[in-house]
C-alpha positions in Angstrom: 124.7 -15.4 -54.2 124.2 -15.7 -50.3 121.2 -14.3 -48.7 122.7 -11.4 -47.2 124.2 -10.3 -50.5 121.1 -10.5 -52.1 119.2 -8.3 -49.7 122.3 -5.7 -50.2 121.3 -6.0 -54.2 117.9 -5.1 -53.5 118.3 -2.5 -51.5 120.9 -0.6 -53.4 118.0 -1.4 -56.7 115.4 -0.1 -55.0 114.9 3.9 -55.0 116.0 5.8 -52.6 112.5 7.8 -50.9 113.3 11.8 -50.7 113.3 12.9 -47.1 110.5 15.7 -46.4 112.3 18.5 -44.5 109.9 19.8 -42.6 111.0 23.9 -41.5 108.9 25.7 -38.7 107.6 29.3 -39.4 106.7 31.0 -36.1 104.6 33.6 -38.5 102.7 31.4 -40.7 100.4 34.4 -41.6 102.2 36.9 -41.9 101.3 39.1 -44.6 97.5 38.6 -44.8 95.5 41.1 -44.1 93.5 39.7 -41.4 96.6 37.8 -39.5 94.8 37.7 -36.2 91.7 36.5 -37.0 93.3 33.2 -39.0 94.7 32.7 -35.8 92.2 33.7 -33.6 90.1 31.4 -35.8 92.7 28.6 -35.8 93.0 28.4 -31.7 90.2 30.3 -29.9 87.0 29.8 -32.0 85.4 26.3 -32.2 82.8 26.9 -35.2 83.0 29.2 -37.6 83.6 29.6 -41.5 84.5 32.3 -43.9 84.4 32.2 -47.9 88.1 32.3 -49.7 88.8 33.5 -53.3 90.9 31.7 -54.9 94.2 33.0 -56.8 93.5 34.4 -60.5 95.8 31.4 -61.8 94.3 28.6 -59.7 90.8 30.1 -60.6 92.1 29.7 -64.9 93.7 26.3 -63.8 90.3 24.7 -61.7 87.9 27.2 -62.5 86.1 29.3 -59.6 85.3 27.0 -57.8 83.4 28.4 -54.0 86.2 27.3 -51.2 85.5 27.5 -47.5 87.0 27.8 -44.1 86.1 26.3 -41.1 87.8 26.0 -38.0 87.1 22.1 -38.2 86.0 20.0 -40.1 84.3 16.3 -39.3 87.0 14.3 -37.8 89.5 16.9 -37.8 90.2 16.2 -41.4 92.2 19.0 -43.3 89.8 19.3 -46.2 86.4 18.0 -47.7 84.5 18.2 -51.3 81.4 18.8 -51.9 79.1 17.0 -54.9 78.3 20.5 -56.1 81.4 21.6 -56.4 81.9 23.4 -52.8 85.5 23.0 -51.0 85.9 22.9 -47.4 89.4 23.8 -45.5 89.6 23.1 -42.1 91.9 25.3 -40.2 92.7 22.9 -36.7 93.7 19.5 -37.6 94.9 16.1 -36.1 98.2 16.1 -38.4 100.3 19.1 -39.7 104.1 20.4 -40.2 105.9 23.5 -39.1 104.7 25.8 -41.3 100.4 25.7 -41.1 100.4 28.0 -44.2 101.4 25.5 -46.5 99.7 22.8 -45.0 96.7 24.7 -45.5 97.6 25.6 -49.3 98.3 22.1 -49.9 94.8 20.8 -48.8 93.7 23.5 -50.9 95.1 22.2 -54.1 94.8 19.0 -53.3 90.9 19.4 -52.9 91.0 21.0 -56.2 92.7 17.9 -57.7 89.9 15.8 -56.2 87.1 14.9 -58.1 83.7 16.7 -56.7 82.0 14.6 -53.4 85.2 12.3 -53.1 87.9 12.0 -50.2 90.6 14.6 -50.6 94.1 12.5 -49.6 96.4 15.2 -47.8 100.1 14.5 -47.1 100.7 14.9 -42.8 104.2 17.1 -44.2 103.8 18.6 -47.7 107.2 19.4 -48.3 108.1 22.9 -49.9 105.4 24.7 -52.4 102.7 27.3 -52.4 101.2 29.2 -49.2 98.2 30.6 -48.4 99.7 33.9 -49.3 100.5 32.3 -53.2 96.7 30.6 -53.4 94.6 33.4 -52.2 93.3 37.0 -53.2 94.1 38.3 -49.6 91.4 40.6 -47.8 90.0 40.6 -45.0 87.6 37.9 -43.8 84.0 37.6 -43.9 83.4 35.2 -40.8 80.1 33.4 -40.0 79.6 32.3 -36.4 77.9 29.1 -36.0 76.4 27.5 -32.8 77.0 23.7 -33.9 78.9 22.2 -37.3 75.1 21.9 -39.5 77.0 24.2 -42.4 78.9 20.9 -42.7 75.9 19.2 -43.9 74.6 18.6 -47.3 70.8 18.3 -47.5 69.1 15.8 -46.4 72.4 14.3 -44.7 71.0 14.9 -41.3 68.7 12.5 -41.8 71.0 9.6 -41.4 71.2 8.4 -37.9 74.8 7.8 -37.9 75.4 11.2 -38.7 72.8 12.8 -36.9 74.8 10.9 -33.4 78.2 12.0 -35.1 76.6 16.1 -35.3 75.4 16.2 -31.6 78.9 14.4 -30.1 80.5 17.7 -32.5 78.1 20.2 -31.1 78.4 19.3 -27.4 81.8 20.1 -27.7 81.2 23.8 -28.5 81.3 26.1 -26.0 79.3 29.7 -26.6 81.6 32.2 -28.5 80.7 35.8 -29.6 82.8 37.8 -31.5 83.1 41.4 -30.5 83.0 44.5 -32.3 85.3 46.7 -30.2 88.2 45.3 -31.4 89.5 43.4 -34.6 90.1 39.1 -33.5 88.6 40.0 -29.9 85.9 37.1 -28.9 83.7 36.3 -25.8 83.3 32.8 -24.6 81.5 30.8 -22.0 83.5 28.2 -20.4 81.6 25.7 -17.8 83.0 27.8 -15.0 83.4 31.0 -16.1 83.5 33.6 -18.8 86.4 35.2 -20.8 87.3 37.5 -23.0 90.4 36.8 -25.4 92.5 39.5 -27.7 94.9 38.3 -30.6 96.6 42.1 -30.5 97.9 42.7 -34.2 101.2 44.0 -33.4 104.7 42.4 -33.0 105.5 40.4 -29.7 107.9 42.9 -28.1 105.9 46.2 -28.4 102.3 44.4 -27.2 104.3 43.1 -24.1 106.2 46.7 -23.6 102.5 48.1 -24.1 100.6 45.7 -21.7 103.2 46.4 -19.3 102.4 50.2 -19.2 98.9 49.9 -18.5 100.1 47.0 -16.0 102.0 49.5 -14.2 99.2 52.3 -14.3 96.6 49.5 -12.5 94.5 49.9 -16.6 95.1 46.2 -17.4 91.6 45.3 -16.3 88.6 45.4 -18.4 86.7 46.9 -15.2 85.4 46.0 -11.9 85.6 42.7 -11.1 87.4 41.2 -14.1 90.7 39.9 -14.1 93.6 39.8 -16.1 94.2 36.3 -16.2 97.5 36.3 -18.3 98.3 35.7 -22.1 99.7 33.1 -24.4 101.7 33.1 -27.6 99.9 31.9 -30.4 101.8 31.6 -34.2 104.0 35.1 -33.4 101.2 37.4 -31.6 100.2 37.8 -27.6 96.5 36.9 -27.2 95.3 38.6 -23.7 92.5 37.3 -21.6 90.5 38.9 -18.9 88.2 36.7 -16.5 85.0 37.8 -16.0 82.2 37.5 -13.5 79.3 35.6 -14.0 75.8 37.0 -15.4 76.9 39.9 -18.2 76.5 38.8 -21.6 78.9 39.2 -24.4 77.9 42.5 -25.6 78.4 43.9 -22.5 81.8 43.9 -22.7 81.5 46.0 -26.0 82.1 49.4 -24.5 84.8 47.8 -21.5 86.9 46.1 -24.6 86.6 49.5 -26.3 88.2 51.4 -23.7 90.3 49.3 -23.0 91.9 49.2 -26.6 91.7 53.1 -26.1 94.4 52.7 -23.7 96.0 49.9 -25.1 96.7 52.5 -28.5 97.6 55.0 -27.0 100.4 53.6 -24.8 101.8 51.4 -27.8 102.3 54.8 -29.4 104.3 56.1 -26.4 107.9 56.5 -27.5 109.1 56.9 -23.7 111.6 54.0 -22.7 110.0 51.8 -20.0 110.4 52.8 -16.4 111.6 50.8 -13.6 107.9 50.0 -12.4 107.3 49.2 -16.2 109.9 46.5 -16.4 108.9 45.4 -13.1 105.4 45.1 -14.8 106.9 43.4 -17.4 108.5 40.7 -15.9 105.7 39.8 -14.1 103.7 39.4 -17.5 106.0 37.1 -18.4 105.5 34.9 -15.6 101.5 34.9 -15.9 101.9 33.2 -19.7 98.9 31.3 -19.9 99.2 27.3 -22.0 97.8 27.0 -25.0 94.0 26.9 -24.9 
């Protein structure tokens, strides 16, 4: 048999591997009750965590086991166990499909799978399956604030030097966050330069542009003297303001400015009125002041 006939053999012998279609949902999560904050939490807050409960069926299947988010984990990895037991989901991550709900469901079962304290192996493109919204009892989330990534830690694990230098390159990456009261997925951050304030509005992309472009066209877009409305940016199906600041307020502050501000923000998404000319003129001009991405 010549060569080239025998590599033709082998190759039709040899099974064929399944193609992963990957499929992009521009919603990933939609339907949980706190949609904004899972993404305010996946794109504008660098340390933070919040406990999940697991599904009633997962819970008979692997027992109730404690599972946490975190914006990121070491390394960027999408998921961690802990020797007691504790699971670790981390919400921004190096690899991931079109859909981030599944990917984060996936890690989710496959830290289950994983024995206690070991390395949880994650596929980059999980294929079709559960979703957050299939693993989860939904509510709305409990979120911690942290200044550095120490919750990562298990006692004592400081103490290593390697991981002590690994901590402090983490932490110096984290710039000062606060989230605010006034309004649901509204945080305050500290940037080298300057200071903003950044909005994931809850509402469907069409009626929170036709809304910012009312209070555009009224001159109420600001969150006061001397801010700025910097623009906005799509993030995952929502419109996620952000106002420049001045120097030397601190974050709460802007409690009672954010607060009005979503005053006027409610009350002109409940206008029924069709926009004006100066509206759409408004509008357009929001369009052309989209911020990138972080």
């Amino acid at each position: 048999m010549s060569k080239r006939r025998k590599n033709q053999r082998a190759a039709e012998d040899t099974p064929k591997r399944e193609k992963v279609r990957d499929i992009f949902v521009p919603r990933p999560f939609e339907g949980l009750t706190d949609e904004p904050e899972w993404i305010a939490l996946r794109e504008l807050v660098p340390a933070a965590s919040a406990p999940l409960r697991l599904a009633p069926a997962l819970v008979e299947e692997y027992g109730d086991r404690p599972v946490i988010l975190a914006t990121v984990l070491p390394m960027a990895t999408p998921a961690m166990t802990k020797p007691d037991g504790r699971i670790f989901i981390g919400l921004q991550r190096h690899l991931q499909s079109g859909d981030v709900s599944r990917d984060l469901a996936e890690a989710l079962l496959c830290a289950l799978r994983t024995e206690p304290g070991r390395s949880v192996p994650v596929p980059p493109l999980p294929g079709p399956g559960p979703r957050l919204q299939d693993v989860l009892v939904d509510g709305p989330l409990e979120i911690t604030m942290h200044d550095g990534f120490e919750f990562w830690l298990d006692p004592g694990a400081g103490d290593d030097p390697n991981v002590q230098a690994s901590l402090e390159r983490a932490n110096a990456a984290v710039y000062p966050t606060v989230k605010l009261t006034a309004a649901r997925a509204a945080y305050w951050c500290q940037v080298p330069e300057k200071a903003h304030v950044r909005w994931v509005l809850p509402d469907d992309e069409d009626a929170a542009l036709d809304t910012l472009a009312r209070l555009g066209s009224a001159g109420t877009l600001t969150l006061g003297e001397q801010t700025r409305f910097a623009g906005m940016f799509r993030a995952h199906g929502r419109l996620v303001p952000v106002w420049d600041l001045p120097d030397g307020p601190s974050a709460v502050e802007w409690e009672e400015p954010l607060a009005q501000f979503a005053k006027r923000y409610a009350e002109a998404l409940a206008d029924p009125t069709p926009l004006d000319a100066a509206d759409r003129r408004a509008r357009q001009g929001l369009l052309g002041r989209q911020l990138t991405l972080r």
